[in-house]
C-alpha positions in Angstrom: -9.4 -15.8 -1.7 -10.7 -14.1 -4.5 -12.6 -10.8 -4.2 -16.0 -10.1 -5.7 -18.1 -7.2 -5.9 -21.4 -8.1 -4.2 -22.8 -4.2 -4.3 -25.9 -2.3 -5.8 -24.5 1.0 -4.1 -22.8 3.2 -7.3 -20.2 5.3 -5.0 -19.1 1.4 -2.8 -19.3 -0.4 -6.6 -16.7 2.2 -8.4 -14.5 2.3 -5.1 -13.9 -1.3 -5.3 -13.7 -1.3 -9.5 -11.0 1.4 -8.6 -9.0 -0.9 -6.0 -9.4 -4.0 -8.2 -8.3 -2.3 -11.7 -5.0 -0.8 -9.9 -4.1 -4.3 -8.6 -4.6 -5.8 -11.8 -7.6 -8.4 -10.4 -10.0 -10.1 -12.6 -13.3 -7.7 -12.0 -15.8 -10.2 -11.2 -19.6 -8.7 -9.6 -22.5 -10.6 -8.4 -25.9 -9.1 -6.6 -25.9 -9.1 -3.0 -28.2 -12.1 -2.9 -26.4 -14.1 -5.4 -23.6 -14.8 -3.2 -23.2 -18.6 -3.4 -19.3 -19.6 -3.7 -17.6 -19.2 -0.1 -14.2 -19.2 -1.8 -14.8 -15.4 -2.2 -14.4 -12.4 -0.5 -17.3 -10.2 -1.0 -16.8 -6.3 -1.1 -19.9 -5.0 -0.1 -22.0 -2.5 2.4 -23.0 -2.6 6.0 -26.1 -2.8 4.9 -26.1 -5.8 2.3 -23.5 -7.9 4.5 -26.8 -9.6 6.1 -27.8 -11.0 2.5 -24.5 -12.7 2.3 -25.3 -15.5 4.9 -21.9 -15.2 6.9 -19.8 -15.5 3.8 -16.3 -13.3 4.3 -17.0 -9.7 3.5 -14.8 -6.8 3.3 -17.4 -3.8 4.0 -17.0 -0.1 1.8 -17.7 1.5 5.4 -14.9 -0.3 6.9 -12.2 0.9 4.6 -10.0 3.8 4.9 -10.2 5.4 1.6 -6.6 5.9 1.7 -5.4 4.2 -1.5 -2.3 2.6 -0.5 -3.8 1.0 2.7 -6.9 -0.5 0.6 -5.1 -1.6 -1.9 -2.6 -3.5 0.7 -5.5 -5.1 2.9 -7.5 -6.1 -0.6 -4.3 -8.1 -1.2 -3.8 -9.1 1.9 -7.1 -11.3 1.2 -6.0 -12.2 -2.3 -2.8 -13.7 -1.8 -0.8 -13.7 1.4 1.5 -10.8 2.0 4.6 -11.8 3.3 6.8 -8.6 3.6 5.7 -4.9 2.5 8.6 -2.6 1.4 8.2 1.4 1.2 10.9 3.1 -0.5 11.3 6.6 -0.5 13.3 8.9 -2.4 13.6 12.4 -0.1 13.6 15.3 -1.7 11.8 18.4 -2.5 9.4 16.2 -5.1 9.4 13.0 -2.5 9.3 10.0 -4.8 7.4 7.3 -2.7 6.7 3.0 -3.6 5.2 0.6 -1.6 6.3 -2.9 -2.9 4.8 -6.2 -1.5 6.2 -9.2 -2.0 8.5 -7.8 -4.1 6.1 -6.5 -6.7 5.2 -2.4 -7.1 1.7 -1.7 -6.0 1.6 1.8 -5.3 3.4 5.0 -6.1 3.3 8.4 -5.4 4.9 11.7 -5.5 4.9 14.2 -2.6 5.7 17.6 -1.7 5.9 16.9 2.1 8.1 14.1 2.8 6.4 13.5 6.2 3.4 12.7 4.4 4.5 8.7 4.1 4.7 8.8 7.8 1.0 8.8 8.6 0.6 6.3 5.8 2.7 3.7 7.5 1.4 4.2 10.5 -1.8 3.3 9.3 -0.3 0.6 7.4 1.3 -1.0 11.0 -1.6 -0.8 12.2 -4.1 -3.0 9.9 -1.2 -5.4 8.3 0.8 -8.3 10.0 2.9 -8.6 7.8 6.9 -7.1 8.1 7.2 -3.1 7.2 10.6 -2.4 5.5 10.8 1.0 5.4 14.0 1.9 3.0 15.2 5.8 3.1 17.4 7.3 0.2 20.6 9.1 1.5 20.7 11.9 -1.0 19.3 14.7 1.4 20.5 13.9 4.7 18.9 16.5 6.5 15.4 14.8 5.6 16.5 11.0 5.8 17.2 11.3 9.3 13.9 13.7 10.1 12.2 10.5 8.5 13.9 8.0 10.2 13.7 9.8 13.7 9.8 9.8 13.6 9.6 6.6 12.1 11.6 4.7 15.1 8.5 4.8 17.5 5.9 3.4 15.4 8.0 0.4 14.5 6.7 -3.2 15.7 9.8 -5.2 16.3 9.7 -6.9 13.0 9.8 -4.1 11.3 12.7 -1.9 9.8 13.6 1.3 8.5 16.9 1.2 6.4 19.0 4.4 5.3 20.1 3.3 1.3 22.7 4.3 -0.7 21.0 6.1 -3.2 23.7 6.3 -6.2 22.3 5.3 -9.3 18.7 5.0 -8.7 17.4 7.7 -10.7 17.0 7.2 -14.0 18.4 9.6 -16.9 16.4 11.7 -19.8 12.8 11.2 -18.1 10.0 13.6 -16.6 11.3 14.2 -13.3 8.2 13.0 -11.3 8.8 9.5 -13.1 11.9 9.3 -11.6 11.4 10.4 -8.3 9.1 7.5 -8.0 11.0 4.9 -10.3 14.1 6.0 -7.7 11.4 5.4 -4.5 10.8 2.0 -6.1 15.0 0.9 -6.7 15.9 2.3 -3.2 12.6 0.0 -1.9 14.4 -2.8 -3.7 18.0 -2.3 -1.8 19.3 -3.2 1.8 20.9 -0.5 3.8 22.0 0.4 7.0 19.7 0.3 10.0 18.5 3.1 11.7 18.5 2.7 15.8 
């Protein structure tokens, strides 16, 4: 299903541009009561659903406003999300990627390592699809922090995986680069389960 902008509200219509631009989809806008094609997904507002005539909307109010998540449930609709990978590289500069389907949609770099675990959370809560949450070994002390908190919140399709972390950082760049170019090889690798 492919989305479309159906909006005359500024903040809701640069919010979507936003998601859209960082997933790489086609931009494509309408007005709220030139909503014909019911092949689409219509990101909209509460309060211009009612013009769409029960065409499939996803509503600004409805969103989290948590990057990672929107972006996730936006291509969700798109394209069907068969398994969502988050790697993380622990650390004192926590390199973080969230792959689906194989493919990067989201990186970050974090101070707090435990700041991914809300994040999942979240994304357990609004996705169907498999969480493989992949941890790199190189601090220990933090992997298993990680992986202790992570446990409850699984579903039992999903998995959190301590990796080998050897050889995922790359040489001569700026270190935040490869703290998340590392998140994004560990996210990539199988491991060894955590129980």
């Amino acid at each position: 299903m492919k989305p479309c902008i159906a909006t005359v509200n500024g903040q809701a219509f640069y919010y979507f541009a936003s998601l859209l631009k960082r997933t790489g989809m086609k931009l494509e806008a309408s007005l709220p009561w030139e909503t014909e094609d019911e092949s689409k997904l219509y990101l909209t507002t509460r309060e211009e659903a009612p013009l769409m005539d029960g065409r499939m909307t996803l509503l600004y109010e409805d969103i989290i406003r948590e990057e990672p998540l929107d972006l996730l449930m936006l291509l969700n609709y798109e394209r069907r999300v068969r398994k969502i990978e988050v790697g993380i590289d622990p650390g004192s500069h926590t390199g973080i990627a969230i792959l689906m389907n194989g493919r990067t949609v989201w990186t970050t770099i974090s101070m707090d390592p435990e700041q991914v675990l809300p994040m999942i959370s979240g994304m357990i809560s609004a996705l169907d699809a498999p969480i493989h949450v992949k941890i790199g070994d190189g601090r220990p002390d933090i992997t298993a922090r990680l992986a202790e908190r992570l446990l409850p919140m699984l579903r039992s399709k999903d998995i959190v995986q301590v990796v080998n972390e050897r050889s995922t950082t790359p040489r001569g760049r700026v270190r935040y680069q490869k703290d998340v170019l590392a998140a994004a090889s560990i996210a990539m690798r199988n491991g060894a389960e955590s129980l």
